[in-house]
BASEMAR-448633 format. One record per atom (N, C-alpha, C, O, CB): x, y, z. Coordinates in steps of 0.001 Angstrom, whole numbers, padded with zeros to 6 digits, always signed. Glycine has a CB too. Layout:
XYZ;...
//
This chain:
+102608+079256+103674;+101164+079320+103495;+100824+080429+102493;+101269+081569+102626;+100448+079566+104857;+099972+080037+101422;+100017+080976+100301;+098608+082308+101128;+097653+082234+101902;+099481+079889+098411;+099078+083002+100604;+097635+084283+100801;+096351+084452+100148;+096224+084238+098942;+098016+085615+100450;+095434+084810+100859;+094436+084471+100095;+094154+085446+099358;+094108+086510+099976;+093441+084054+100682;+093906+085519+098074;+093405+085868+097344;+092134+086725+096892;+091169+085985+096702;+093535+085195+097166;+091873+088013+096675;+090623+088390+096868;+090260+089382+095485;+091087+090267+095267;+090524+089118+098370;+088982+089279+094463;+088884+090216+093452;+087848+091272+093418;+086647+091013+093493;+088785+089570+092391;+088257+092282+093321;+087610+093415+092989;+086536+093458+092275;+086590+092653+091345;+088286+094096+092493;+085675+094001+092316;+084389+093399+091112;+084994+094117+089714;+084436+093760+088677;+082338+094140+091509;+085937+094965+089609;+086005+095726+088231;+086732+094263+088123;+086338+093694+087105;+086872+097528+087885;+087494+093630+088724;+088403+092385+088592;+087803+091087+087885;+088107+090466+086866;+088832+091960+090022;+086989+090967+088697;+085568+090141+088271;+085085+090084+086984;+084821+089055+086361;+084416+090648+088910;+084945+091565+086490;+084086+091534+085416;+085051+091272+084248;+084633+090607+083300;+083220+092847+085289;+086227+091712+084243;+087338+091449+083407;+087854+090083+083377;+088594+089667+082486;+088351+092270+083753;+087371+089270+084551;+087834+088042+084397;+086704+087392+083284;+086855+087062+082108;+087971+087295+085895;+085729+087361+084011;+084232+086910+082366;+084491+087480+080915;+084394+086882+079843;+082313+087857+082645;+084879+088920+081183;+085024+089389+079637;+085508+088691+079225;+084948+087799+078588;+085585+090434+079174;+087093+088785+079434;+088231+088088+078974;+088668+086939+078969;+089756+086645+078474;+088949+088428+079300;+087996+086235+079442;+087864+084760+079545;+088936+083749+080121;+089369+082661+079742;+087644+084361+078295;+089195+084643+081286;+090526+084530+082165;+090171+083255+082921;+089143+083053+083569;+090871+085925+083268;+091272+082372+082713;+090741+081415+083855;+091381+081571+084998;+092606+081675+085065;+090834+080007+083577;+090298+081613+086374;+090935+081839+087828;+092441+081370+088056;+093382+082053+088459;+090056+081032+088903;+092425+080314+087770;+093619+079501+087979;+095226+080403+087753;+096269+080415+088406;+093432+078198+086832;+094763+081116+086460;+096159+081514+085741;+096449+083043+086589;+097436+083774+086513;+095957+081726+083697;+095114+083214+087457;+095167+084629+088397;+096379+084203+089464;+097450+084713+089793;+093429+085032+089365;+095555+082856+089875;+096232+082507+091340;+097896+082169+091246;+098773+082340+092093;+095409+081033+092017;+097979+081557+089717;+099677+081295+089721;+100333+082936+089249;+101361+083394+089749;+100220+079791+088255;+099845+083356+088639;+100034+084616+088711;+100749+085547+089487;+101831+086135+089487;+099224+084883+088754;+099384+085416+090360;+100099+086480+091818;+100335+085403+092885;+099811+085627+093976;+098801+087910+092665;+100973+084377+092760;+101606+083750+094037;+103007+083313+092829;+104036+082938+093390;+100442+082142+095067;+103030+083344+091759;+104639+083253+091331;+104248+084038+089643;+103562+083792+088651;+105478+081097+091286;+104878+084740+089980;+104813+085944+088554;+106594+085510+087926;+107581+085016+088470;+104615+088366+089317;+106341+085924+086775;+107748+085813+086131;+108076+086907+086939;+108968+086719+087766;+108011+085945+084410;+107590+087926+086885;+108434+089591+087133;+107311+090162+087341;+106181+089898+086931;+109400+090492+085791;+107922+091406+088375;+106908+092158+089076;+107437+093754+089138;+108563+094202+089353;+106672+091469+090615;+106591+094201+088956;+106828+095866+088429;+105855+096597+089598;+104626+096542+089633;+106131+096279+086452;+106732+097288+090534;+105966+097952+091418;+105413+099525+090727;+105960+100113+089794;+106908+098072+092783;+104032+100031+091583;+103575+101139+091626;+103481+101844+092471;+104310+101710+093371;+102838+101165+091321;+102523+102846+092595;+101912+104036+093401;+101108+102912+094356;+100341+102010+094021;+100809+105356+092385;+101627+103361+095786;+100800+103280+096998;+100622+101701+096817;+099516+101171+096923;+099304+104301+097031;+101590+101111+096585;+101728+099550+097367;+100943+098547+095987;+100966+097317+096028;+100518+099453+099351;+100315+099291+094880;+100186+098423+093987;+101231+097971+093394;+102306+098571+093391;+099483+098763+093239;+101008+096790+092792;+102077+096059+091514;+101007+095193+090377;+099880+094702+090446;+103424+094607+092399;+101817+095296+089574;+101695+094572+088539;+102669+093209+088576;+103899+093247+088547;+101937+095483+087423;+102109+092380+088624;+102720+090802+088211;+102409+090350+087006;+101286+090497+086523;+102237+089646+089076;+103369+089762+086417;+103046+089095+084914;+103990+087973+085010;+105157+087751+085334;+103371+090131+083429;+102426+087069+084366;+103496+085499+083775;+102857+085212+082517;+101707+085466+082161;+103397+083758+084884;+103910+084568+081827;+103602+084177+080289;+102362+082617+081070;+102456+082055+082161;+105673+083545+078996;+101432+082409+080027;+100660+081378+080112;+100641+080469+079107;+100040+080699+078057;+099582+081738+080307;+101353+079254+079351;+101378+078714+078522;+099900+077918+077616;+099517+077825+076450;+102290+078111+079018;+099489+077519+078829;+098010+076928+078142;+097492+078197+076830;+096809+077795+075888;+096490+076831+079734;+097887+079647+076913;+096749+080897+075817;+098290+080927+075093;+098835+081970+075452;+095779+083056+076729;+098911+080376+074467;+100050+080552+073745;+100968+081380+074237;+101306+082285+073474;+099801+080918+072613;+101513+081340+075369;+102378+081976+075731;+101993+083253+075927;+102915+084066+075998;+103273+081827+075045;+100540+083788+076069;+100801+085231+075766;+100241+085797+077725;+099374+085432+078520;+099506+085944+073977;+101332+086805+077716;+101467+087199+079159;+100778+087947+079618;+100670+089085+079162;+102439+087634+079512;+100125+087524+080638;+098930+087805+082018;+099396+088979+082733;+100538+088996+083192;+098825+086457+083310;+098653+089902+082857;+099140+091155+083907;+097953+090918+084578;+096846+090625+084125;+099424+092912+083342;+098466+091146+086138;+097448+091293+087104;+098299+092076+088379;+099341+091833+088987;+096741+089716+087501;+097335+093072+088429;+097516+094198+089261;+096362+094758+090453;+095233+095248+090421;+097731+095219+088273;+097564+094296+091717;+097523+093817+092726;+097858+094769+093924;+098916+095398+093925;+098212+092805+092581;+096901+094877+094996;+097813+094760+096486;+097823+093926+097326;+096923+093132+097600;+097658+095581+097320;+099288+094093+098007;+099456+092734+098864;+099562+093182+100138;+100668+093586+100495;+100726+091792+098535;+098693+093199+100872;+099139+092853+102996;+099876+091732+103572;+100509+090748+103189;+097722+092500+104034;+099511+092321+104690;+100149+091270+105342;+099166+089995+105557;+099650+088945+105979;+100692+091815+106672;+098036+090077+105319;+097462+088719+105269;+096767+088213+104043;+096524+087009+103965;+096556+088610+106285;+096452+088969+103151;+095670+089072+102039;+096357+089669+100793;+097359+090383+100847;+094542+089821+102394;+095662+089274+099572;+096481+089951+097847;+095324+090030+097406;+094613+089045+097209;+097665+088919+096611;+094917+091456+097151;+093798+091962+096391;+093901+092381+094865;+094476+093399+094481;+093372+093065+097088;+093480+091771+094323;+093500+091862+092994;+092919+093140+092443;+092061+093459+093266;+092865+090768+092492;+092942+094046+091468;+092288+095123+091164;+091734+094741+089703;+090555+094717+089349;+093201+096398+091288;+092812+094467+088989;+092331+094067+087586;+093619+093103+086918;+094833+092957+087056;+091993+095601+086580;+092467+092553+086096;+093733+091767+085249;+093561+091511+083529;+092460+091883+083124;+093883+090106+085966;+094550+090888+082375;+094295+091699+081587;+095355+090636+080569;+096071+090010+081349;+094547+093372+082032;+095519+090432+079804;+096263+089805+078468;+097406+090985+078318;+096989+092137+078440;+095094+089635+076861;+098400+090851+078138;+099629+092760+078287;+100436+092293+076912;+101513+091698+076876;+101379+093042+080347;+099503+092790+075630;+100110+092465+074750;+101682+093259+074453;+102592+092820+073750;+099142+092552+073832;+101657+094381+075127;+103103+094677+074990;+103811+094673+076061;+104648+095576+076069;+103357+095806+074458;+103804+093873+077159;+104571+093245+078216;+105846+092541+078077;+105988+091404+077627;+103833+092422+078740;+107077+093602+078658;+108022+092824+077799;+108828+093070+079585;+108549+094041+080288;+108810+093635+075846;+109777+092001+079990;+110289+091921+080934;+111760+092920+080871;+112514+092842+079901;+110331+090507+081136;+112054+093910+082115;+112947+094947+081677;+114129+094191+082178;+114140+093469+083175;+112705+096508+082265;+115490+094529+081077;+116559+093874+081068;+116989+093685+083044;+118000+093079+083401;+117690+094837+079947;
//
């Protein structure tokens, strides 16, 4: 059962700026190419999108045990997956 999903309003507003479509959030953070942990249970997930030319989605996240809160998300033009 996938988790639900929840956005931050700074999340929100970056999704309109940027002209993020929800969709590419949700595959995102339920299957990321690669995931780069942080401070205090955040991560960053990134997947290349193919529909925006391949160019790779960061969305940075916490995850519970019942819920994945999104904080912000973002186009990661220098997102490069570590060997």
């Amino acid at each position: 059962m996938k988790k639900q999903v929840s956005l931050t309003e700074h999340a929100r507003v970056r999704l309109r700026e940027r002209r993020i479509d929800p969709k590419w959030i949700d595959e995102t953070v339920h299957h990321p190419d690669w995931v780069e942990p942080g401070d205090r249970g955040v991560e960053r997930r990134f997947r290349a999108i193919s529909e925006f030319d391949g160019r790779v989605l960061r969305v940075v996240c916490v995850e519970t045990d019942s819920s994945i809160r999104v904080i912000s998300v973002m186009f990661d033009r220098n997102a490069r997956r570590k060997p």
